[in-house]
LUMKETOR-331542 format. One record per residue (C-alpha): x, y, z. Coordinates in steps of 0.02 Angstrom, whole numbers, plus 50000, padded with zeros to 5 digits. Last residue first. Example, Ala and Ser with C-alpha at 12.3 -4.5 7.8 and 13.67 -1.06 7.14 Angstrom:
! LUMKETOR-331542
506844994750357
506154977550390
//
This chain:
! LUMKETOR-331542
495255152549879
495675158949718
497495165449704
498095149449610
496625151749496
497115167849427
499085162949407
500565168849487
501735179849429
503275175349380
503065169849186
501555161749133
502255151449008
503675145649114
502435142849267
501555132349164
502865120349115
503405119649313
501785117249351
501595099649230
503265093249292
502745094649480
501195087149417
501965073149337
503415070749472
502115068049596
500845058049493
502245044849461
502675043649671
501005043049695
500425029849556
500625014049678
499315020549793
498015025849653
497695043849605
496875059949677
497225076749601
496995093449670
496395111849642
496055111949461
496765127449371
496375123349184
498395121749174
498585111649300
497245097249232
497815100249046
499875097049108
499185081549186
498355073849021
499925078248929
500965071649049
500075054049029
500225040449141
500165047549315
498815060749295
497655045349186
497535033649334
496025041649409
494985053849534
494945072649473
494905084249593
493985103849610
493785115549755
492375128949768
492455147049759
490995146449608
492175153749473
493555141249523
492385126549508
491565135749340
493385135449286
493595114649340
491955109049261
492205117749106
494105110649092
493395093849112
492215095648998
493265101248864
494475085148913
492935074548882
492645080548726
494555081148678
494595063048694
496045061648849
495085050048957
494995038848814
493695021648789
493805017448621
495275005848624
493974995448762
492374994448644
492444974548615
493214972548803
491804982548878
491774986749075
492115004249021
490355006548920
490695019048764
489465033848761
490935043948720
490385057248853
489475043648938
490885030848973
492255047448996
491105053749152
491155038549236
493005034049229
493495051949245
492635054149393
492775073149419
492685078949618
491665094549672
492015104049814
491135111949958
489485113749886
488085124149982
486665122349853
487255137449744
488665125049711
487545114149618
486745127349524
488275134349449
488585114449412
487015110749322
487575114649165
489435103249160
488605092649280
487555085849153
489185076149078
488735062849208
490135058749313
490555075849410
490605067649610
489695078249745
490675084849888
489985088850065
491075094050195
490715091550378
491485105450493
489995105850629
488895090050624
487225093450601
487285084850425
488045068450520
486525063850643
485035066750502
484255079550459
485455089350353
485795072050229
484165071950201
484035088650138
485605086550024
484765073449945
483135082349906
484395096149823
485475083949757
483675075549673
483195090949606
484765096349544
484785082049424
486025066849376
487115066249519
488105048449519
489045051149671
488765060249849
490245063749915
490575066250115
492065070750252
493025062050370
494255072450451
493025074050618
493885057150672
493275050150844
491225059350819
491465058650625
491385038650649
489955038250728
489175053150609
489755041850466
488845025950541
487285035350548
487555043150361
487675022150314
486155019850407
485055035350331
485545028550153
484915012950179
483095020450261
483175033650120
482955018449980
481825028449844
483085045949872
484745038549909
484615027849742
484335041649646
486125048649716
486925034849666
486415018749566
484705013649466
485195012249290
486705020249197
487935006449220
486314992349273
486084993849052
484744979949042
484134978849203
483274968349338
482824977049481
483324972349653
482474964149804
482064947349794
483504944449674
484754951049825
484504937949934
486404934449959
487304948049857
487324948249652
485764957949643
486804972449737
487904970849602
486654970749439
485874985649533
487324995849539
488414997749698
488645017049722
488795018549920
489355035549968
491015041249927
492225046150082
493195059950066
494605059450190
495455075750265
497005076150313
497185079550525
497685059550565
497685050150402
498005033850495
496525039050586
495245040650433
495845023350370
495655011350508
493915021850596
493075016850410
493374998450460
492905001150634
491405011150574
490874999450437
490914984150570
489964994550717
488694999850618
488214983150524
488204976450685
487074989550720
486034985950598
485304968050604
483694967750629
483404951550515
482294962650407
483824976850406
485044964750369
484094955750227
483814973250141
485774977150149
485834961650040
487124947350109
488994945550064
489504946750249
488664964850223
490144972650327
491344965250192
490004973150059
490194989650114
491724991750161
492064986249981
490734996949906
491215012950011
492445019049881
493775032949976
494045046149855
495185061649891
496205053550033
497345064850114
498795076450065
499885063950012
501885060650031
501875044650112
501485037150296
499675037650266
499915026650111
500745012450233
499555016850369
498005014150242
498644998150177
497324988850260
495824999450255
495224995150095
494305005049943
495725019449934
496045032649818
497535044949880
497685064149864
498755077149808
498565094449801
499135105749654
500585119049734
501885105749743
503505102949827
504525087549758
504785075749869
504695060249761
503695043049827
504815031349904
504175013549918
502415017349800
501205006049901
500344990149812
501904981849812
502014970149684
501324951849760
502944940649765
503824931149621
504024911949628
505514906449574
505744895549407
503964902949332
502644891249319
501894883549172
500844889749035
500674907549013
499434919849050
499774937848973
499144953548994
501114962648978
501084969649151
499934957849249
500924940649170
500014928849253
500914910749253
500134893249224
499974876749311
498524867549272
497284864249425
495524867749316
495694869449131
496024887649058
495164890048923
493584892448956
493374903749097
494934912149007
493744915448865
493484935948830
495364938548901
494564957448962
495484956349122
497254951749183
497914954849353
499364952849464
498974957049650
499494972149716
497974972649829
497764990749768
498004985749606
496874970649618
495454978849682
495564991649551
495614978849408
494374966749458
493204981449504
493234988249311
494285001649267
495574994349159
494114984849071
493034970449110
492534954649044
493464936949046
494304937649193
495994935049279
496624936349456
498574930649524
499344921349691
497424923249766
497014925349947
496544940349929
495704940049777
494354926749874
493934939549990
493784953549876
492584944049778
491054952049871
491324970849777
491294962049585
492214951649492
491734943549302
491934930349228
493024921249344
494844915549354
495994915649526
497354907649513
497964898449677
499074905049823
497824901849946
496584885549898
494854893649814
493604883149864
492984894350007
492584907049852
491154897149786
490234910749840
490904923049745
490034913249584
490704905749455
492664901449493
493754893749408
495434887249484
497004890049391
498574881549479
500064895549533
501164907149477
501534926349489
501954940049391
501734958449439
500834972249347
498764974249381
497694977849233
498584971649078
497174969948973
497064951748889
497554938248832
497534918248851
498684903848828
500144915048794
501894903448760
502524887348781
502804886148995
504044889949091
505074907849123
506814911049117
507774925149224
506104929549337
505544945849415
506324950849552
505114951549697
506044941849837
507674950949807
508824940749923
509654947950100
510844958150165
510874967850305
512254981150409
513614980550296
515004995350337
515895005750237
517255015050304
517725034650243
517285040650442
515565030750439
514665024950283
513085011950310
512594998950215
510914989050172
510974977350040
509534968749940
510494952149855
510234944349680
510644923249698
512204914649736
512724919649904
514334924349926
514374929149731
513074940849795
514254948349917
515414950149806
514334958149695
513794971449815
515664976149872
516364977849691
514544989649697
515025000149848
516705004249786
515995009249595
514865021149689
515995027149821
517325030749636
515715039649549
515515052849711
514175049149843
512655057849910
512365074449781
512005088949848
510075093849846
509875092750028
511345104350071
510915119249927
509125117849983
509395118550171
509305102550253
508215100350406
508915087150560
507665075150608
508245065750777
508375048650816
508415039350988
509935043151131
510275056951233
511305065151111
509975060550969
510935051350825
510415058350647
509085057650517
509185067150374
508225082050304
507395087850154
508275079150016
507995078949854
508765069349753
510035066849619
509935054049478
511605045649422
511455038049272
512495022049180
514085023549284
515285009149227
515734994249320
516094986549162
515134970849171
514184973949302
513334990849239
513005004049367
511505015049399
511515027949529
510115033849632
509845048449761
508795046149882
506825058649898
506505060650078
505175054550178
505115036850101
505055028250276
506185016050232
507515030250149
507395040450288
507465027450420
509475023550326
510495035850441
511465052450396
511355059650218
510195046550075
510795033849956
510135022349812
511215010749743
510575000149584
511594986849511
511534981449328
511664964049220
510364954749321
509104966249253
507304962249321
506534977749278
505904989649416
507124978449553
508604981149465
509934967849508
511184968549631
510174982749729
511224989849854
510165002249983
510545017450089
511795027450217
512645042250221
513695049450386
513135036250478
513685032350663
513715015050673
512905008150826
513714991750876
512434977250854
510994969650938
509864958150853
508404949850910
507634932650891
505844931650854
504624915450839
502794911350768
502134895250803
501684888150611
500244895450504
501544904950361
500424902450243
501164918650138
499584927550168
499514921750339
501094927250385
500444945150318
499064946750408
499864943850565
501064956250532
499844970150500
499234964650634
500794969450767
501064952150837
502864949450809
503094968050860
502964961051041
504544952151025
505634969350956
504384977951110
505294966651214
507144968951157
506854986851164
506334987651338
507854976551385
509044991651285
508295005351374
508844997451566
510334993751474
510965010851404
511285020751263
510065015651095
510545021950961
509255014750837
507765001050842
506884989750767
505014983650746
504474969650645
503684974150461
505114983550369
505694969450276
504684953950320
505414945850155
504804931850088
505114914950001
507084918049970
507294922450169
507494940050248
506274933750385
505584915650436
506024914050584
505864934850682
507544944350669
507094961750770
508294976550773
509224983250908
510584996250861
511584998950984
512585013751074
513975026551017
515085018951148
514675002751094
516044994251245
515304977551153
515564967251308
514524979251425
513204976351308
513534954851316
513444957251526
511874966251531
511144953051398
511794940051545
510904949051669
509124951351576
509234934951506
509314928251708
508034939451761
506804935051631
506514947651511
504764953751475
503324940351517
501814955651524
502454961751378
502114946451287
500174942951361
499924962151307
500824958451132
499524943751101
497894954251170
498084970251076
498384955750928
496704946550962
495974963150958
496644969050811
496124956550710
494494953350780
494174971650733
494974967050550
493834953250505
494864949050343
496304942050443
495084932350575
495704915550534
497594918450575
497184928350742
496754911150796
498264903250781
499014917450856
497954914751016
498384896751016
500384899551018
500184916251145
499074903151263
500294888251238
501694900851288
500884909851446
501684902751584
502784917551622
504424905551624
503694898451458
503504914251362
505324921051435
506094904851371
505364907151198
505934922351163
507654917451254
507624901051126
507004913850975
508944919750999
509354931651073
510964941150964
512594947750985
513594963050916
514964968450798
514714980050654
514634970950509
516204973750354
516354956850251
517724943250320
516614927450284
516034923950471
515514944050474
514394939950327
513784923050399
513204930650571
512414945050461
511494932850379
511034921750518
510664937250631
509334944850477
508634928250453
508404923450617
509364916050739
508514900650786
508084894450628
509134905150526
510724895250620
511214887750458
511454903050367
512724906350498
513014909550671
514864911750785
515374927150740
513834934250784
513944930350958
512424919551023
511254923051171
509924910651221
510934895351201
512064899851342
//
């Protein structure tokens, strides 16, 4: 029957009703290379089992629905609670479910099945879904395996999915086949590169290997090893040994199980030199097969090397590049390169203009372009510095960036092709030969090391947070409000809401957004900073002139903790929607930036007490060191019931140097690491420790620059809190930076480690 197909039998030309993942396994196995038997439904049972339930035209309108509400994330979510419970509610029909019966029994899998999810559209040169559909391991028996082909269809609809269809324009009827193959038992398992990935070097392959099954490497629990091997002579180039903590194993009555390493175990290396060179004769055969770089999956079993998924490198960067050269620079804010036609922009709200997959270019971004950067291939502007919005939006987006060009408004003409180089700071004419992807906003595999500093994330949207939640962080040491903010606002004033009587729906939109992030994070705390929009920003928003200042210097104008004080009525709604959200997720936790005085912290403070949140038990307050007054005021600060205090590096390094960051004239001036402002940090972190309260320091510089890091552990601070993609950088730079101190300081352990 058309609904189930052997694997032997499909090809690249089935991909349309196989899947990518069955058509390239199907090809594989047709072309003699290792894959574990098995069978696969095709998106024809999917389909089948839609139509027999009568619900297919429903599921195919609701998705197209779901489509247009991606940056409304509780109409998201709903429409997708309401997509996999129309899909669950078909399940198998009972002639699939008797004739998959039949196809298990036909395997004789005595170790059981893997059953993995294919959906149209996946493992394919334009994008890869890797990781985003649902699959399954070891699985023993049929009434376990139907389940699992159902929750493989329901995954289709997950919204994290949804979201990301739409970001590739992917607006067809959606469609999943599923694959079920032989369960191999894994001894060591991991990933082929045939070209690296981090560099774009056709001329190397990368293997990276964990013990037991592959999960641990996807879920970037455990630190792989890696091996580097040149093509031409297949010779070892490095071999770097991880760290493993466990590995992931068969359960006896079927599922996974963690098994813990011991430190001599874990820290064995995977393979030996000749596996190595075995696995990468394999690797370029298979991308001779094919024709273009190839991601590999394989599995060892019993000295036998299995391929269990193969497919092309969608991010590589390209071989040649088009075009004549730089047509504008800049600061390279963002890495990645990507394509597309320029279209300048003015004003956010000409953002419904903007066509997805085009070039962003504006003046200037602030918090109510982050709709239109989403949909962008690439972002450049003329002003701003590595720290401006533009940039951190864009890094956590993963969207290639430039800032600072000075003219790019001007010289880049409307719908010309051109490329943005994020890492070098460069936009080129023409478009690259293959479109690269967004870089992954999400460091893969983060190291393991253990580390005594604490960790933390900074986040300003909710839709990575399960990805970063799922790393090696101890919570989120600066969440920014302004983009929650703003995307509640519907790019309006907060004082237009209020006269229009609109706040609860203001409420209920920052609460579900906040609600995203603080559960992902479970138990770890998440410090969330209050609103610091400056006046120039807020002006920007619909109505805004009516209501905001106009200023000269809006960086050190009317912002923060100030702001709290004239404006209590705004302030008193967003500590309203924290208490909601505090009342589901008591991890959430507040900052108050911008602190100039301890007058107005101590009014501040006060309001915060009366209202709804300040009488909630367990709430931390944290108050952000930006302005170098902090450094006298801080023994005073804490005497005001301080939890923690949190250095802004950004903020604080603009008024120790008095050197604006959003400049592009001043920008070589602007230095975290100017021994003025490393001085002040170090004050600010002892009188921390001398006080009994915790210390962080929010920015880029802990993952950059060792130096910078080994200062920060050295003065004793009690955590650090860094980007999503810098995680697994800041890792090995603090675990670096301790082990140097440790070695000066001999065994025992240091004062501040001991304080509380």
């Amino acid at each position: 029957m058309s609904m189930l197909r052997n694997l032997a039998e499909l090809s690249l030309a089935d991909a349309e009703t196989a899947g990518g993942k069955g058509a390239n396994l199907g090809e594989l196995l047709a072309a003699g290379y290792p894959v574990p038997a098995g069978f696969v439904l095709t998106r024809d049972a999917y389909w089948t089992a839609l139509e027999a339930a009568g619900v297919r035209a429903e599921v195919a309108g609701l998705h197209a629905k779901a489509l247009t509400t991606v940056d409304d994330s509780g109409a998201l979510a709903s429409a997708c609670d309401r997509l996999r419970e129309l899909v669950r509610g078909a399940g198998l029909t009972p002639e699939l479910k008797k004739a998959v019966e039949a196809a298990y029994t036909g395997l004789e899998a005595r170790s059981g099945v893997a059953v993995r999810s294919s959906a149209t559209g996946e493992d394919g040169a334009e994008a890869s879904f890797a990781g985003m559909n649902a699959s399954y391991t070891n699985v023993l028996d049929e009434p376990t395996l139907a389940r699992r082909v159902v929750d493989c269809w329901a995954s289709l609809f997950s919204p994290r999915v949804v979201s990301y269809r739409a970001s590739r324009g992917f607006t067809g009827e959606p469609a999943i086949a599923v694959v079920v193959q032989r369960m191999v038992e894994a001894e060591c398992s991991g990933v082929i590169f045939t070209a690296d990935p981090r560099t774009g070097d056709r001329d190397r392959v990368v293997v990276e290997a964990v013990f037991g099954q592959g999960e641990a490497i996807v879920s970037g629990a455990v630190e792989p090893d890696t091996y580097v091997v040149a093509k031409a002579d297949l010779r070892v180039l490095s071999a770097r040994i991880g760290t493993q903590t466990h590995k992931i194993i068969a359960e006896a009555g079927g599922g996974d199980v963690k098994i813990a390493l011991r430190a001599q175990a874990g820290g064995r290396r995977v393979l030996d030199d000749a596996t190595v060179l075995e696995l990468t004769r394999l690797a370029s055969r298979v991308e001779d097969h094919y024709g273009v770089p190839q991601d590999i999956e394989f599995a060892i079993a019993g000295h036998k090397t299995w391929v269990v998924q193969s497919r092309p490198i969608t991010t590589l960067p390209p071989e040649r590049e088009g075009g004549t050269g730089a047509l504008v620079t800049g600061l390279a804010a963002s890495p990645g390169v990507a394509s597309g036609a320029v279209r300048v922009l003015r004003d956010p709200a000409e953002a419904r203009s903007l066509r997805d997959g085009e070039v962003l270019v504006a003046r200037m971004t602030t918090p109510d372009w982050v709709p239109a950067i989403r949909r962008a291939a690439a972002l450049v502007t003329d002003g701003g510095g590595m720290t401006c919005h533009a940039a951190v939006v864009a890094r956590e987006l993963g969207v290639p960036c430039v800032v600072g060009t000075g003219d790019a408004t001007r010289v880049l003409a409307e719908r010309t092709l051109v490329t943005v180089d994020g890492a070098k700071g460069e936009v080129r004419a023409g478009a690259v030969t293959r479109q690269a992807a967004h870089t992954a906003p999400v460091a893969v595999a983060p190291a393991a090391e253990t580390i005594g500093t604490r960790l933390y994330v900074n986040l300003a949207m909710p839709e990575h947070a399960e990805e970063v939640a799922a790393g090696a962080v101890d919570g989120v040491g600066l969440l920014r409000a302004e983009f929650l903010l703003t995307t509640a606002l519907r790019g309006r004033h907060p004082r237009d809401l209020l006269a229009r009587g609109e706040e609860e729906s203001f409420v209920d939109s920052m609460a579900e957004s906040l609600l995203r992030i603080t559960t992902a994070f479970g138990s770890r705390p998440v410090v969330y900073r209050a609103t610091d929009l400056r006046s120039n920003e807020f002006r920007g928003l619909d109505g805004g002139e009516a209501f905001e200042p106009v200023e000269n210097n809006p960086m050190i104008g009317y912002r923060g903790c100030y702001r709290y004080l004239r404006e209590p009525d705004l302030f008193a709604l967003e500590l309203r929607t924290l208490a909601r959200v505090r009342e589901r997720s008591p991890n959430l936790h507040l900052m108050i930036p911008f602190v100039r005085t301890k007058w107005e912290l101590e009014a501040c403070l006060e309001v915060v007490d009366a209202s709804p949140l300040g009488r909630q038990r367990g709430l931390r307050r944290w108050v952000m060191a930006e302005v170098p007054s902090v450094v006298y005021w801080l023994p005073e600060y804490a005497g005001l019931g301080l939890d923690g205090v949190s250095i802004g590096s950004n903020d604080l390094t603009q008024l120790m140097l008095g050197v604006d960051r959003d400049s592009t004239v001043c920008a070589e001036l602007f230095d975290e690491a100017d021994p003025a402002v490393l001085d002040a940090i170090t004050r600010i972190v002892g009188i921390a420790n001398a006080r009994g309260i915790t210390s962080s320091l929010c920015g880029q510089a802990p993952s950059v620059n060792a130096e910078f890091t080994d200062h920060l552990v050295k003065a004793g601070i009690t955590s650090i809190s860094v980007n999503p993609d810098a995680i697994g950088a800041a890792r090995h730079a603090i675990a670096a930076a301790e082990r140097r101190v440790l070695l000066r300081e001999g065994p025992n352990e240091p004062e501040w480690r001991r304080q509380p």
